[in-house]
C-alpha positions in Angstrom: 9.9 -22.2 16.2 11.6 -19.8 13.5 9.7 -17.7 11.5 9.3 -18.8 7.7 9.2 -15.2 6.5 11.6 -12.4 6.8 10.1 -8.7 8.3 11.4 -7.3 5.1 11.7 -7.9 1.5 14.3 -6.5 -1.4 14.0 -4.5 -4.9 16.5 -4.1 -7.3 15.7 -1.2 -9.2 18.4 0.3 -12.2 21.1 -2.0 -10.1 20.3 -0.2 -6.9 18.6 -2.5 -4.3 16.8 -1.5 -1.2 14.5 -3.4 1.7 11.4 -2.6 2.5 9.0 -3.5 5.3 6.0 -3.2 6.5 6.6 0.4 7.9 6.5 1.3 3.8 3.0 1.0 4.3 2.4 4.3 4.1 3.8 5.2 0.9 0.3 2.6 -0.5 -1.5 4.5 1.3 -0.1 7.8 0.1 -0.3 6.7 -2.9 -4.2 5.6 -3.3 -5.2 8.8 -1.7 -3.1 11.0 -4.2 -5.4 9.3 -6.5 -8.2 10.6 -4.3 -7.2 14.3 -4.2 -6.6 14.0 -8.3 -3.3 16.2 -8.1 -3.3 17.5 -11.9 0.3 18.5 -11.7 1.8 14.7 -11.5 3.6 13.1 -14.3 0.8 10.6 -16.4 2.7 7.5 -15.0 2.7 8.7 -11.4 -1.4 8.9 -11.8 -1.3 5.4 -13.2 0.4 4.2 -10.4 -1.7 5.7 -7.8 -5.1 4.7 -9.3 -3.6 1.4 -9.6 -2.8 1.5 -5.8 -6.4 3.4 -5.4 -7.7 0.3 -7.2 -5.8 -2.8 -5.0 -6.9 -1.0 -1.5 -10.3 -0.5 -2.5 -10.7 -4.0 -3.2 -8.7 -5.0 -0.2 -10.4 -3.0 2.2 -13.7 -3.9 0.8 -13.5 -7.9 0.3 -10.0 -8.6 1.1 -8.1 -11.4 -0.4 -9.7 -12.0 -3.3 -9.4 -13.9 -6.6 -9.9 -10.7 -8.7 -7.1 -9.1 -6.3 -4.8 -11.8 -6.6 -4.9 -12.1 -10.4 -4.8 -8.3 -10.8 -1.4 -8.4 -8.7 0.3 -12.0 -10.5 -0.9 -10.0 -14.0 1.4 -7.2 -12.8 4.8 -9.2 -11.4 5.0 -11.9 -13.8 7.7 -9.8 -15.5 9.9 -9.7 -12.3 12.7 -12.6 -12.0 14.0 -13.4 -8.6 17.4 -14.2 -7.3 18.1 -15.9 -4.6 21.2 -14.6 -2.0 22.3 -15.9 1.4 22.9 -13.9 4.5 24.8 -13.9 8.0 22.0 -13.1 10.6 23.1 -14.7 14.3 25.6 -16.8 13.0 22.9 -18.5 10.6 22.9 -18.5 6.8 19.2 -17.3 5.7 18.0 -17.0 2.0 17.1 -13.9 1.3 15.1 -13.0 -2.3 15.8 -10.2 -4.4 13.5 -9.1 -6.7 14.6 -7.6 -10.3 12.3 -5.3 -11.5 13.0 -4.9 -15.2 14.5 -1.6 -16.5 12.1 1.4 -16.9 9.1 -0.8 -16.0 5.7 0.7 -16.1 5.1 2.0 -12.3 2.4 -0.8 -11.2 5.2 -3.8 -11.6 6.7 -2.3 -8.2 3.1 -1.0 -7.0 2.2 -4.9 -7.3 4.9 -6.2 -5.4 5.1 -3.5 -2.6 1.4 -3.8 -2.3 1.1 -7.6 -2.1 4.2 -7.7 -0.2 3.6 -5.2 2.6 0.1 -7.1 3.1 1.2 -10.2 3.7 3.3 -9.0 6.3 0.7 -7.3 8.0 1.5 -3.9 6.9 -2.6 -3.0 6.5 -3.6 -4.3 9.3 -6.1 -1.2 10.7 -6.6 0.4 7.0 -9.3 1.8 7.2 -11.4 4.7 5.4 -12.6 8.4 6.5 -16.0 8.9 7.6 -16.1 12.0 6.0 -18.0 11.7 3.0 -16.1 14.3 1.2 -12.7 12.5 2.3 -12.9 9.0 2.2 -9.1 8.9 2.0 -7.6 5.6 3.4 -5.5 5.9 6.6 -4.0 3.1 8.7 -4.9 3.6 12.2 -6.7 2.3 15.9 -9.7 0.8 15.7 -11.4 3.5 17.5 -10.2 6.2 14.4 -13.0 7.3 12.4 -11.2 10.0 10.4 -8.0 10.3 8.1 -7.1 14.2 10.1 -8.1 16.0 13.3 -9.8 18.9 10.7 -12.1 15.2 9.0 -13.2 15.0 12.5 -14.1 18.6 12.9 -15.4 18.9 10.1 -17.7 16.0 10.6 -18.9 17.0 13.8 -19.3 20.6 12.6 -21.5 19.4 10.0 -23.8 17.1 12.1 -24.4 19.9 14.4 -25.1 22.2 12.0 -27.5 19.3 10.9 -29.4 19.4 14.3 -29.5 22.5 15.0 -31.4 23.0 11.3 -34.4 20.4 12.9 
């Protein structure tokens, strides 16, 4: 049986138009934890984008699908118009779908469709959140990962040592 959905997806930005897959997964991620960190030096539509990425993980790692998540994303792409493209892969002609992001769009149009794109193919599958309470950045990662960084983990057992040894 052949699968219904491609491993990739495509954007058409200013004319310009690129796949992505799953493996972009880490550009969300880097993304909502820029938001964490609060870089002051980013353009103001740079921070919109990564609270608005900040926003969609949070809710996904904390309830998953959900109506508020899905109306948050279909809010955000209903300005985006598809076209639809054939291609040669083995011999067969597949439709492919390309979406047109309108011209300088504000950044969470694309956030919206890279997030609920890369999702559905599995691309935060493992997201999880560091244990270290002054972290908590997202990182995708084994299910056995606890931090985001070897120096979250240090840290984290520096502190509850320091924490015992104070008893």
């Amino acid at each position: 049986m052949e699968k219904a959905l491609h491993d990739y997806f495509y954007i058409s930005m200013d004319g310009v138009i690129k796949p992505y897959s799953k493996v972009d997964s880490k550009f969300l991620v880097e993304g909502a934890n820029n938001h964490l960190t609060k870089l002051k030096n980013r353009r103001q539509n740079m921070k919109a984008l990564d609270y608005f990425l900040y926003e969609c993980m949070d809710d996904y790692f904390r309830n998953g699908i959900t109506d508020n998540l899905l109306n948050k994303l279909n809010k955000e792409m209903e300005k985006i118009r598809h076209q639809c493209l054939v291609e040669n892969s083995h011999r067969k002609l597949i439709a492919v779908h390309i979406a047109h992001i309108p011209f300088n769009p504000p950044p969470t149009i694309f956030a919206a469709y890279m997030f609920s794109h890369i999702t559905s193919l599995g691309g935060l599958k493992g997201l999880k959140r560091c244990h270290m309470y002054t972290c908590q950045k997202f990182f995708i990662g084994r299910s056995n990962n606890k931090w985001c960084s070897k120096s979250c983990g240090s840290k984290f057992r520096v502190t509850q040592k320091r924490k015992r040894d104070r008893k």
